[in-house]
N, C-alpha and C positions, 0 to 999 in steps of 0.2 A: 504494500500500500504506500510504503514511506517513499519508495524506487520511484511508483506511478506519480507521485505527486511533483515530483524532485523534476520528473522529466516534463510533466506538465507543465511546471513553473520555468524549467530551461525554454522551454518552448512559448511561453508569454514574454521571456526575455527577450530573446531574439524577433521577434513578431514587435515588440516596442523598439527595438534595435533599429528594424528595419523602417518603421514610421517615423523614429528621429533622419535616418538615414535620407529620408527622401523629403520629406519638409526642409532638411538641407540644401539640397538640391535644387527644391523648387526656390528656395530662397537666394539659393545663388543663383539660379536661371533669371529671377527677376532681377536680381545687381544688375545683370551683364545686358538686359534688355534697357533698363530702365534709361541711363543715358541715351541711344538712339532713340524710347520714345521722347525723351526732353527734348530734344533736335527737333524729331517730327512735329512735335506738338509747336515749338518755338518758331519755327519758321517754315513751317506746312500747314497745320492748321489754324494757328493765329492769322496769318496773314489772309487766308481765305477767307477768316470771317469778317476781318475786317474789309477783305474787298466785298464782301457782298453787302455788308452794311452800307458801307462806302456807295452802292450802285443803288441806294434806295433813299440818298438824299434830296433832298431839296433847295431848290433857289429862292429865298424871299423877296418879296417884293422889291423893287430898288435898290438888289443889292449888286455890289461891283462885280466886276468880273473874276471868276474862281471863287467867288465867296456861297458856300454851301453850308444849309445845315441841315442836322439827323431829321431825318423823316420816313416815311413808308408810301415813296413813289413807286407803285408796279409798273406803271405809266412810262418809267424810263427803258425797260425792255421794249415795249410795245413802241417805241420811237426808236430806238437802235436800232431793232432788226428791222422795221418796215425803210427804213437808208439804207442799210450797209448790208444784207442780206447777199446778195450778188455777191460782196467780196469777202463775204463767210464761205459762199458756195466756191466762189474761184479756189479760194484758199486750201480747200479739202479736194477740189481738184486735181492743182497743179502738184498738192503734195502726193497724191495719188500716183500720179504723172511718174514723178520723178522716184516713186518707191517701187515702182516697177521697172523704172527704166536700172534704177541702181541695183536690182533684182537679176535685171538681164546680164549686166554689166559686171557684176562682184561674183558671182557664183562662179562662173569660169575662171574670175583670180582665184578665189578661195581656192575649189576644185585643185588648180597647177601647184599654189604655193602648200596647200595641206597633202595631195596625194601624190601626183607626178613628183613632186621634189621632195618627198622624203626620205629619199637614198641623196640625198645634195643639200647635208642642213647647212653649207657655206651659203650657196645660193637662196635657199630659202630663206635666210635670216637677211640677204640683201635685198629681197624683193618685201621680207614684212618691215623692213626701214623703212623703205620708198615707199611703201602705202602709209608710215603713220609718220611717217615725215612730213605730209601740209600740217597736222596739229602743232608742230611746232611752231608755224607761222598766227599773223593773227586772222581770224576770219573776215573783216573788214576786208585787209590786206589780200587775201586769197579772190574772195568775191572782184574787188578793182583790179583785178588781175583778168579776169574772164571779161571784163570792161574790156581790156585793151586786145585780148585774143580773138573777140567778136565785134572789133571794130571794122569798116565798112574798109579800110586800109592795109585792116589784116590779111592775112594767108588765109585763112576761112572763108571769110566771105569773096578774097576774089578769085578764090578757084570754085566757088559755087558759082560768080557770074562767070568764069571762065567757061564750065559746062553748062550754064545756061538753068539750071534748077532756080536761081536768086536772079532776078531780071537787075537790070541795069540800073534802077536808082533804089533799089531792094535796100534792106538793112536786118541786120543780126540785134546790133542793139536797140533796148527799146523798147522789147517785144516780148510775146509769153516764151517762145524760143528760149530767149536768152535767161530768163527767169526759171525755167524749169532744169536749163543747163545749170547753171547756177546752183539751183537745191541738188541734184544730182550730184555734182562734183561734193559739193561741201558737205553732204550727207552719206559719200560712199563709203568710206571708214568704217562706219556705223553698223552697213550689211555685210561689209565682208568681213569681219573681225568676228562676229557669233559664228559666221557659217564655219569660218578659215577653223574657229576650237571644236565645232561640232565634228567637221569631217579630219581633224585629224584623229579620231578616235575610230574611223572608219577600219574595218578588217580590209584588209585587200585579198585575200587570200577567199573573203566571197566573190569578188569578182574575176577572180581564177575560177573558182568553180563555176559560177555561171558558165565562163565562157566555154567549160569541158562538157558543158550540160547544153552545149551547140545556140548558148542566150547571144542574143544580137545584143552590140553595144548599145542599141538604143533601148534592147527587153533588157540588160543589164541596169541603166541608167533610171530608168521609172520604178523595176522592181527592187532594186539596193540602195542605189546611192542617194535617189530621190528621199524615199520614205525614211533612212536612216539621218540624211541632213535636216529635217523636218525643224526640230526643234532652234535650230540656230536659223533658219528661214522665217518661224516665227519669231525670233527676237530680231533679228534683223529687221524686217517689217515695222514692228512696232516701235523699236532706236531710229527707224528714217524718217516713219510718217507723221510721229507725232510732233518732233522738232521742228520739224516742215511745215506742217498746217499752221503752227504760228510762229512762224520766220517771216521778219520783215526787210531785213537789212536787203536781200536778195531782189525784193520786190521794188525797193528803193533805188537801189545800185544801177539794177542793169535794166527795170523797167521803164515804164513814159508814166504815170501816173495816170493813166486813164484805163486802159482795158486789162492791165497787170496787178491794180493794186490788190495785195492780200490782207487781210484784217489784222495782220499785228501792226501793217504801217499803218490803216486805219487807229488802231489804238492808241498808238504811241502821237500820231496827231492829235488826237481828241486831250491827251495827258499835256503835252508840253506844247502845242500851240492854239488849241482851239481853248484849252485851260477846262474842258468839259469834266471833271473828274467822276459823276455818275454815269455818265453817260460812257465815259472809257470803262471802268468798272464792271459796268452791265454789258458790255461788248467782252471783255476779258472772261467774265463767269461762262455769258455762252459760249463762249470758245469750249473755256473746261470744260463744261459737261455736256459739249456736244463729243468734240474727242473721248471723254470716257465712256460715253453711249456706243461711238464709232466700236471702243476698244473690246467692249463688251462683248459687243455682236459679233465684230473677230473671234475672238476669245471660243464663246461660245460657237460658233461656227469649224472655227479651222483649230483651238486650241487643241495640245499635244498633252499626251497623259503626264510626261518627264516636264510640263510647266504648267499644270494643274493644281 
């Protein structure tokens, strides 16, 4: 009886052993979160809420210009997007545009620098310099760069009137063209950087076997390499499109202000020279939760169970 009891109580010991043990734990788990949520909390979700307060002020009567106070205007949504609509929609457009086109564009770098070159890590490590070597420069700087590449002067444009595709008082800059080149360039990084870690974890040794199993490179490429890059096509996607939809410098830089403009340059006028600060506010909110609607519906749609 004394035996049963002695091991009974070993066994309520270690049973309280184990609940210290893991209240431990979770109490360390919360240390080690808690700084990143003060981050998040400081300057993620404070700032949200003050910009949406912010977009629900009011103007009083005869007051000067920029001068706003707290109020509960819905009225200012309903005047932003019945204006600037068109260059919400350009905006999800052209970034559309351009995440496909850096789609087309990056997965055949990834593809060479992660699989063909990895029997050649000299060369592979000089081709992922040359791709994250614009980050060194400044983005401004990059974009007035493609300013002068696609100028009417350039090599560009005058071997397009050379073959006749750009007629002769034609122009590059100025135009959605030049703006969509622009998100492209300056957002390619973004795509081939997820893809380039995804497919280096690629077996190659399946696409041996396919091809002993008589697979066509193209029944190789759909059935392997596609569905296993999957997941870094998803973060790619997501790191191009949504910097893109409110990117303005680009729209600025290399557009005319007319059939180019996209709603971050809209915003950033309404902020510092229209002085509208609800009304930039309430343009800035729908931006966000249109993009996290966009992001949703992706998600849901094309998400991958390894980013679920």
């Amino acid at each position: 009886m004394t035996q049963t009891i002695s091991k009974s109580g070993l066994s309520d010991l270690r049973s309280k052993d184990e609940i210290r043990a893991e209240r431990r734990k979770g109490r360390t788990g919360i240390y080690l979160v808690a700084p990143g949520l003060l981050v998040l909390a400081l300057f993620f979700a404070l700032p949200v809420v003050v910009l949406l307060a912010m977009s629900l002020y009011v103007k009083p009567p005869g007051a000067e210009i920029g001068e706003f106070v707290p109020g509960f205007e819905i009225g200012n949504y309903m005047t932003v997007l019945s204006a600037y609509w068109p260059e919400l929609l350009r905006s999800f457009w052209f970034a559309l545009i351009a995440t496909v086109l850096a789609l087309l564009i990056g997965f055949p770098m990834a593809y060479l620098v992660a699989v063909r070159l990895r029997e050649k890590p000299l060369l592979q490590g000089i081709l992922l310099v040359l791709l994250i070597a614009p980050f060194f420069s400044s983005f401004i700087l990059r974009t007035q760069a493609w300013k002068q590449i696609l100028a009417d002067e350039g090599f560009i444009a005058q071997a397009l009137k050379f073959v006749a595709i750009l007629p002769a008082d034609g122009h590059l800059t100025a135009t959605p063209f030049a703006v969509v080149a622009g998100l492209t360039y300056n957002f390619l990084p973004f795509m081939v950087l997820p893809i380039y870690a995804n497919l280096g974890r690629l077996d190659t040794r399946l696409l041996e076997a396919a091809g002993d199993l008589y697979a066509s490179p193209m029944n190789s490429f759909f059935k392997i390499t596609l569905p296993m890059s999957a997941p870094g096509i998803f973060a790619g996607t997501l790191l191009t499109f949504i910097p893109a939809a409110g990117d303005y410098v680009n729209s600025a830089l290399l557009g005319n202000n007319r059939n180019t403009t996209m709603i971050g340059q809209v915003i950033d006028s309404r902020f510092f020279k229209v002085i509208d600060y609800p009304g930039a506010a309430a343009l800035s909110f729908v931006l966000m939760v249109s993009i996290l609607i966009l992001v949703t519906i992706y998600i849901r749609r094309f998400g991958t169970k390894e980013l679920m």
